[in-house]
C-alpha positions as CSV (number, residue, x, y, z in Angstrom):
1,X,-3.9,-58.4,-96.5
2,X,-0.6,-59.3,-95.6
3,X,0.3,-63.1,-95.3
4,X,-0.5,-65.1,-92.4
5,X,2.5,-67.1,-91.0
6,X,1.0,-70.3,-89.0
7,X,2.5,-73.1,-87.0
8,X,0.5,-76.2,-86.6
9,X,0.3,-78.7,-84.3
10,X,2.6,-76.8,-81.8
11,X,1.1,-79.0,-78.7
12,X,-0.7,-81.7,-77.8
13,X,-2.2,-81.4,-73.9
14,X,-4.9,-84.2,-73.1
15,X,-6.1,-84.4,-76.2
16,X,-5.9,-80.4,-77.1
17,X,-4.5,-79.4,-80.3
18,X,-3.1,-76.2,-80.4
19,X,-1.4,-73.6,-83.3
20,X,-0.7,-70.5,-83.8
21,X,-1.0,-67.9,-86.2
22,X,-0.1,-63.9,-87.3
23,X,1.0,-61.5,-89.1
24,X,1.2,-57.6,-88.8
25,X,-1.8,-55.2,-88.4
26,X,-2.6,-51.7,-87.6
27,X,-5.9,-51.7,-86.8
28,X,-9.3,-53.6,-85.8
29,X,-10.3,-54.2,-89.3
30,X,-7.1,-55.5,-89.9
31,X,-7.6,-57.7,-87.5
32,X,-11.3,-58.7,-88.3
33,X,-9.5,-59.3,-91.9
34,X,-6.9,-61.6,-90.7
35,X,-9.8,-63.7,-88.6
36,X,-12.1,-64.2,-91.7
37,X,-8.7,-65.0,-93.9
38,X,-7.9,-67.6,-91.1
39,X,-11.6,-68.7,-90.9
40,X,-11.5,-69.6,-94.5
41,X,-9.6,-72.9,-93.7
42,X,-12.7,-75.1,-92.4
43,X,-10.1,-76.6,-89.6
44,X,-9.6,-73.2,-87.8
45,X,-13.4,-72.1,-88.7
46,X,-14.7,-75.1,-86.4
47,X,-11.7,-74.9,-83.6
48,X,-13.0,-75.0,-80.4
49,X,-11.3,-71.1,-79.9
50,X,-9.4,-68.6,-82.1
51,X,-8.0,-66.6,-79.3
52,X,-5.8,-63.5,-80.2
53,X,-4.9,-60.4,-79.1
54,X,-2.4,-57.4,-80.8
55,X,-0.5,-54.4,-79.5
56,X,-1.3,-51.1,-81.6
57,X,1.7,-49.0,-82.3
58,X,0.7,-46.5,-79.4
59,X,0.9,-49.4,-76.5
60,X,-3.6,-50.0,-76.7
61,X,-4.0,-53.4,-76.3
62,X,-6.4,-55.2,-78.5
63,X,-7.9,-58.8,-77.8
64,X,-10.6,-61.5,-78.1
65,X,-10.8,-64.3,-75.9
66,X,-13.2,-66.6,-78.3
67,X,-14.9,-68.3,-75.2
68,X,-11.0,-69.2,-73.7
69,X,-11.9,-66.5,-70.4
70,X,-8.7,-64.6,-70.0
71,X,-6.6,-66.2,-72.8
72,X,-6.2,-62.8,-74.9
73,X,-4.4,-61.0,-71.6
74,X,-1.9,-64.0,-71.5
75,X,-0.8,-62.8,-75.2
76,X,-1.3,-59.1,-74.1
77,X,1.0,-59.4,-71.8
78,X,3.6,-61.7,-73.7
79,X,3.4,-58.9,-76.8
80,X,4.4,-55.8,-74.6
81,X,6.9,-58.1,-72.8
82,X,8.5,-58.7,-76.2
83,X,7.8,-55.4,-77.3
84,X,5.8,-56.6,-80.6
85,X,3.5,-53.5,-81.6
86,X,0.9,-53.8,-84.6
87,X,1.3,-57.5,-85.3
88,X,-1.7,-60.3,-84.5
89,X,-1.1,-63.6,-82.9
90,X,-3.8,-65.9,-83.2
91,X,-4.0,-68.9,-80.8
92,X,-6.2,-71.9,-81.9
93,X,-7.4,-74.9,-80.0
94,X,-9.5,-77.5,-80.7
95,X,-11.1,-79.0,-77.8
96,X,-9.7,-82.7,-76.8
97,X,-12.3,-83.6,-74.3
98,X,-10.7,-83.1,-70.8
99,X,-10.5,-79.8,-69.4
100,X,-7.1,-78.5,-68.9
101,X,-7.4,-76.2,-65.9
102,X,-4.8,-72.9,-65.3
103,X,-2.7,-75.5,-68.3
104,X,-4.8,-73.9,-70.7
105,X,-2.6,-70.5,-70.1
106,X,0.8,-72.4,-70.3
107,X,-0.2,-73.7,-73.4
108,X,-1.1,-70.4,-75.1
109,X,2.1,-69.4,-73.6
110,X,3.8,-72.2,-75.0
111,X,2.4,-71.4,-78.5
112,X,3.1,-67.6,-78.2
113,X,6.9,-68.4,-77.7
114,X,7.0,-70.9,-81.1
115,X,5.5,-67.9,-83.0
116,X,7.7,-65.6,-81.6
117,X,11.0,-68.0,-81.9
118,X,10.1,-68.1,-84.8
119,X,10.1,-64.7,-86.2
């Protein structure tokens, strides 16, 4: 299992906490491996939602929107804009109490571009 490269505490909306997570996969199990490695960490095992989503090396989109309803397309589509194939990003949030509305998606956005900033 390769290593998982995180950034915490990338943004604060309203009381939302959001970072973000990945590393490379090839595959659904991969992927279902990197969740349970990132699940072991009691923090991200009670988030609020561990959305992520992966491109596999043929362009088939992969995602899971963890109760965050249409989350995993936002980093779809940021992955084939930056061309990212077989490699997971992971988007936590813990819940702050005030819903966040269409923010939601700038902030997964906004976490998406750290990770990818950052690689």
């Amino acid at each position: 299992m390769p290593e998982l490269r995180q950034i915490l505490n990338v943004v604060t909306d309203r009381g939302s906490k959001y970072a973000v997570t990945g590393c490379p996969v090839t595959d659904r199990a991969s992927v279902d491996a990197a969740l349970k490695q990132l699940k072991r960490d009691k923090k991200f095992a009670k988030a609020t939602h561990n959305t992520w989503a992966m491109l596999a090396a043929d362009g088939t989109p992969l995602k899971g929107d963890d109760g965050e309803s249409g989350a995993g397309m936002v980093i779809v589509r940021m992955l084939e804009r930056a061309e990212l194939y077989d490699h997971l990003i992971i988007v936590t949030r813990w819940y702050g109490g005030k819903h966040l509305g269409g923010d939601r998606f700038r902030r997964v956005q906004d976490c998406v571009n750290a990770y990818l900033d950052a690689l």
